[in-house]
C-alpha positions in Angstrom: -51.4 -31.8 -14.7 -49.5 -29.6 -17.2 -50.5 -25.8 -17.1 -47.7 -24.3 -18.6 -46.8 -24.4 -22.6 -43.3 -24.8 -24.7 -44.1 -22.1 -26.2 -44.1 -19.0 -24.6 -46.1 -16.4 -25.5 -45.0 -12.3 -25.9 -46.7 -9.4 -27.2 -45.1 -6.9 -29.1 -47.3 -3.4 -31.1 -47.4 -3.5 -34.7 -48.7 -0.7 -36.4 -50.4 0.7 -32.9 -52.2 -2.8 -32.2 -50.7 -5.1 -29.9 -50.1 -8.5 -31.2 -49.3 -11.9 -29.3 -46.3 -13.6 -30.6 -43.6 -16.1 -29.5 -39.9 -16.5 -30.8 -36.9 -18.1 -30.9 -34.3 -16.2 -32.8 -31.2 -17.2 -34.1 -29.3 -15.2 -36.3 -27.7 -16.9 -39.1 -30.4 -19.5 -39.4 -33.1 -19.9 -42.1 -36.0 -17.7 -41.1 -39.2 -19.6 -40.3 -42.8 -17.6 -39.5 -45.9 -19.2 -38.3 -49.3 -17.8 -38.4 -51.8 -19.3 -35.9 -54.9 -21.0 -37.9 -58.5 -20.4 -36.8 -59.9 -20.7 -33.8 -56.9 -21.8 -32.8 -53.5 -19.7 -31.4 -49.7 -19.9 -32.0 -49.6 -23.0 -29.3 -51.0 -25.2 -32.3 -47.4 -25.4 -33.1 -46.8 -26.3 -29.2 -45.7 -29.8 -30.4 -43.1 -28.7 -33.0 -41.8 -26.1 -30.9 -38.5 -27.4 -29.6 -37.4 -28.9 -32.7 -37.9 -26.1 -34.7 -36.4 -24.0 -32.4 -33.0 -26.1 -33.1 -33.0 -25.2 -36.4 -34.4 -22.0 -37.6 -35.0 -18.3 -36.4 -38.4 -18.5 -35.3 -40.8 -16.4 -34.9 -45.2 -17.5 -34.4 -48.0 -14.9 -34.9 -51.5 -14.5 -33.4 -53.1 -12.6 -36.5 -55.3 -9.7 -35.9 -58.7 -11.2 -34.8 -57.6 -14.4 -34.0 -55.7 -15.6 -30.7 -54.9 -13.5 -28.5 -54.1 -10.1 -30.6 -55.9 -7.3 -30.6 -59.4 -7.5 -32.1 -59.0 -4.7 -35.1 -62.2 -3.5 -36.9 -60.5 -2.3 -39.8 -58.5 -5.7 -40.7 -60.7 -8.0 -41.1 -60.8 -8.8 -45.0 -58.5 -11.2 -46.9 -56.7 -8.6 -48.5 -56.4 -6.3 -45.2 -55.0 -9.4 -43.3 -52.7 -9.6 -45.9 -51.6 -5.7 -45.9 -51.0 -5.8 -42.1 -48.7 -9.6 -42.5 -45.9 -7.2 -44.6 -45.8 -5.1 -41.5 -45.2 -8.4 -39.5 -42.3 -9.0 -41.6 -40.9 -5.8 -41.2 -41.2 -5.6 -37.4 -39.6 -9.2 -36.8 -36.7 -8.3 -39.8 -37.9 -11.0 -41.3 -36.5 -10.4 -45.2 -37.0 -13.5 -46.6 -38.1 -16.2 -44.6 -40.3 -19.7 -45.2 -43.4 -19.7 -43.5 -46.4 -22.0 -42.6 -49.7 -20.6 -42.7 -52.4 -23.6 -42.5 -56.0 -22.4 -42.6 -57.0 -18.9 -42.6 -53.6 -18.4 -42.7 -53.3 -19.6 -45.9 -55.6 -17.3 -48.3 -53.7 -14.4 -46.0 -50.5 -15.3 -47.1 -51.3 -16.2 -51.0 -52.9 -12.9 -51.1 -49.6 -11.5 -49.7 -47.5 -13.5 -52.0 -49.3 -12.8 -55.2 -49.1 -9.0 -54.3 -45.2 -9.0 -53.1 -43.3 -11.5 -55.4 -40.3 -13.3 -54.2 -40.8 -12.0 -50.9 -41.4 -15.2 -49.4 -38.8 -18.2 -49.6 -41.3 -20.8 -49.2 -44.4 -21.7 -47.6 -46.5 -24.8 -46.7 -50.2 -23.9 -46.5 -53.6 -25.6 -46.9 -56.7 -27.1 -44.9 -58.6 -24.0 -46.7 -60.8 -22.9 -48.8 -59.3 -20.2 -50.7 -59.8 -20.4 -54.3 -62.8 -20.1 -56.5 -65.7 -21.4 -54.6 -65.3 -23.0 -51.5 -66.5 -26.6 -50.3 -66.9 -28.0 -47.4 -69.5 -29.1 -44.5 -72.5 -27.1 -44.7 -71.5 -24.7 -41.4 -68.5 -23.6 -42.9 -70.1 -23.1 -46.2 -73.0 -20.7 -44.2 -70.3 -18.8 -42.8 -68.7 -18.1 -45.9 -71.7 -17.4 -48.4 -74.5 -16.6 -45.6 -74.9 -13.5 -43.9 -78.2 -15.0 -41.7 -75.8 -17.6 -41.0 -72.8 -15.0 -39.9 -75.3 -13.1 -38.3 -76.7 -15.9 -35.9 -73.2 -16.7 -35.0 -72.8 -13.2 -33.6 -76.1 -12.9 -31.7 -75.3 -14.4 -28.7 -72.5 -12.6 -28.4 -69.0 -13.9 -27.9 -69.5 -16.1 -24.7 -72.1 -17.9 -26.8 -71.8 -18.1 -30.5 -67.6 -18.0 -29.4 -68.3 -21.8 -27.6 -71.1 -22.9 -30.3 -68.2 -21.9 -32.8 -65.2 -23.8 -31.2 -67.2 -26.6 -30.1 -68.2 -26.9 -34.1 -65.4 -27.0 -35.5 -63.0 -28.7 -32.6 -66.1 -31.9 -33.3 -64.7 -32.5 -36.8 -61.1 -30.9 -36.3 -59.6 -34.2 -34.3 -59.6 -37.6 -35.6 -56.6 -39.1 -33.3 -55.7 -35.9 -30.6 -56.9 -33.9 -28.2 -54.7 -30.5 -26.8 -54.3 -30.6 -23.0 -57.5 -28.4 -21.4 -55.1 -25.3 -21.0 -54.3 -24.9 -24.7 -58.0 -25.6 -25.3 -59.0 -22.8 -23.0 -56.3 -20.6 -24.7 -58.0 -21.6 -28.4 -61.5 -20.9 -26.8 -60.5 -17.3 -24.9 -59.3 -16.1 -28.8 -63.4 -16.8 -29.7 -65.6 -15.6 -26.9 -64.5 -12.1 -27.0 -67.2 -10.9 -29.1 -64.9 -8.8 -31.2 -62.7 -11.0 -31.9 -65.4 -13.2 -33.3 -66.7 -10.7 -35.4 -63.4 -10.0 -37.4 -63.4 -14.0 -37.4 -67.0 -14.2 -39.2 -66.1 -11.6 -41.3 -62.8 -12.7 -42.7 -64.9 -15.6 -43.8 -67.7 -13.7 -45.2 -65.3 -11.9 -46.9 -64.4 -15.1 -49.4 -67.1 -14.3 -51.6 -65.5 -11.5 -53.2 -61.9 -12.4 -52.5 -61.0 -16.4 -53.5 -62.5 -15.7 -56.8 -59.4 -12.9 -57.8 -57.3 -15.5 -55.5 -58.1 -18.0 -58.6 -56.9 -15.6 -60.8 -53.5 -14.5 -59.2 -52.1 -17.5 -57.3 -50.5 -19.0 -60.6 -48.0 -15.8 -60.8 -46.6 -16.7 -57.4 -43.4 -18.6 -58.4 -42.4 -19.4 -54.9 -42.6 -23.5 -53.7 -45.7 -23.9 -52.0 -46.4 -27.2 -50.2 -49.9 -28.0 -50.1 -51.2 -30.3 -47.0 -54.6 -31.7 -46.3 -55.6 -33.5 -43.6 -56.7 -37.0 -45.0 -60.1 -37.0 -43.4 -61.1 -33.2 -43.4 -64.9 -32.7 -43.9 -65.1 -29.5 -42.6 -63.2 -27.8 -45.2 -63.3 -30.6 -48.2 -59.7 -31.7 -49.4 -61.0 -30.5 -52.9 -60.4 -27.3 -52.4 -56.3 -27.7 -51.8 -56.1 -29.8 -54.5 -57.8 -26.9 -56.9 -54.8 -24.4 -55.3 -52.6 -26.8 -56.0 -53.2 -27.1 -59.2 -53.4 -23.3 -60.3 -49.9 -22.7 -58.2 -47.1 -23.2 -61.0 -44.7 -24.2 -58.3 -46.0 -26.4 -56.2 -46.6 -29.8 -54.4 -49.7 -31.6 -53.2 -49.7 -33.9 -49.9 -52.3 -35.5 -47.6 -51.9 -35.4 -43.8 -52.8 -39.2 -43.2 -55.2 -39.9 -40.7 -56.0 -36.5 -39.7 -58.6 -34.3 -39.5 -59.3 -30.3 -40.2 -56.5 -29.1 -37.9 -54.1 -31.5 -39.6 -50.8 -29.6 -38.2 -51.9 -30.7 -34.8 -54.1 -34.0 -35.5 -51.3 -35.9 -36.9 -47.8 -33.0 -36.2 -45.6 -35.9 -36.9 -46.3 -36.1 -40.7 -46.7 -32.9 -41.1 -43.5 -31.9 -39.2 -41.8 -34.0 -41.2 -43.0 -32.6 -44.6 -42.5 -29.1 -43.5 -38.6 -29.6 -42.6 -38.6 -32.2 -45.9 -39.8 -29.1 -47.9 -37.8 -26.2 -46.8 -34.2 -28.3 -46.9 -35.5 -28.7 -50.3 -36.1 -24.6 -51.1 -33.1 -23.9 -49.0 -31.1 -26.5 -51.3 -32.3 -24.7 -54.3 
């Protein structure tokens, strides 16, 4: 049975909070950054690793909260994720690189774009609610708009309301995979500290007050922005990347076929292939 992953994990300290990461750097080669989706880690990417590896310098991120970072009280908040990402940048060197940021990653990162033009190359985002008002299955939509619904999540602590979490979203997350049990238990560790579920919770129930202004900046960002949705998401409806799409001036709307909310695992294939597809193209250009 396999117990050990392609990627292999590091930590590093940004900023005075210590932050798992993995890399494969190659100077010379198009700069590539992922950001780990929620409640999932950096070894979402486990089945891209090696190819990407042959052509870009790589480097993956556990965000604060999520993973296995640090659990950090003070970044929880759209707009504080996205503060903190610009010091990921600078401690990895990374000037100008593409980057893929699925799920919470991707209101992070088009908060950070609209506030930093042309620092980002490209980027392939999506599976998220992040514009406007959200939709999607009525537990995500609690933990965005509800605090009873936050707060319940949180009361029996992480070992609880961490599984009841995971377990919630993993149900409607695969249509056609399953990880191996060791990244599962990796995914699941990044929940059941009762910290790190907290800043989780609260990113959320910090939409309310931040993907309405998101509405209002995102078509400034001029960079080329991919937008992919898994084909048969219900958690997070596919609605809600087609309404980004449509208010990015630069962009380009796909769904992951046969695939569910964690569409970058559920079908990595397609969405490899669209990912690679979409930075020759900005990399052409």
């Amino acid at each position: 049975m396999q117990t050990q992953t392609i990627v292999q994990p590091e930590f590093t300290t940004i900023d005075g909070h210590r932050i798992r990461y993995a890399a494969s750097r190659r100077e010379g080669y198009p700069q590539l950054l992922l950001t780990s989706p929620q409640p999932q880690s950096i070894l979402a990417y486990e089945q891209w690793w090696e190819r990407l590896t042959q052509q870009f310098d790589l480097v993956a991120v556990d965000l604060p909260n999520h993973g296995h970072s640090d659990a950090v009280a003070e970044i929880t908040t759209v707009s504080q994720q996205a503060a903190f990402f610009g010091k990921i940048l600078e401690h990895f060197g990374l000037d100008h690189p593409h980057l893929v940021a699925p799920d919470v990653g991707t209101p992070t990162s088009l908060r950070f774009m609209a506030d930093n033009p042309g620092r980002i190359k490209s980027a392939i985002v999506g599976d998220a609610g992040c514009v406007g008002q959200v939709d999607g299955e009525w537990l995500f939509r609690q933990l965005v708009y509800s605090p009873v619904v936050q707060q319940l999540t949180l009361l029996g602590g992480g070992a609880i309301g961490g599984r009841i979490y995971c377990a919630s979203a993993n149900s409607v997350g695969y249509k056609r995979y399953t990880p191996p049990k060791h990244i599962l238990k990796d995914y699941l560790a990044g929940s059941t500290d009762i910290k790190k579920l907290r800043g989780q919770v609260k990113f959320l129930g910090s939409y309310p007050n931040e993907t309405p202004q998101l509405a209002k900046d995102v078509p400034s960002i001029k960079s080329p922005i991919l937008v992919l949705h898994g084909e048969y998401d219900t958690f997070v409806a596919v609605s809600n990347s087609q309404r980004l799409h449509e208010l990015l001036p630069n962009s380009e709307f796909a769904l992951i076929e046969d695939a569910g909310h964690y569409s970058y695992e559920d079908n990595a294939e397609q969405y490899l292939a669209h990912v690679l597809r979409w930075i020759a193209r900005a990399e052409s250009s």
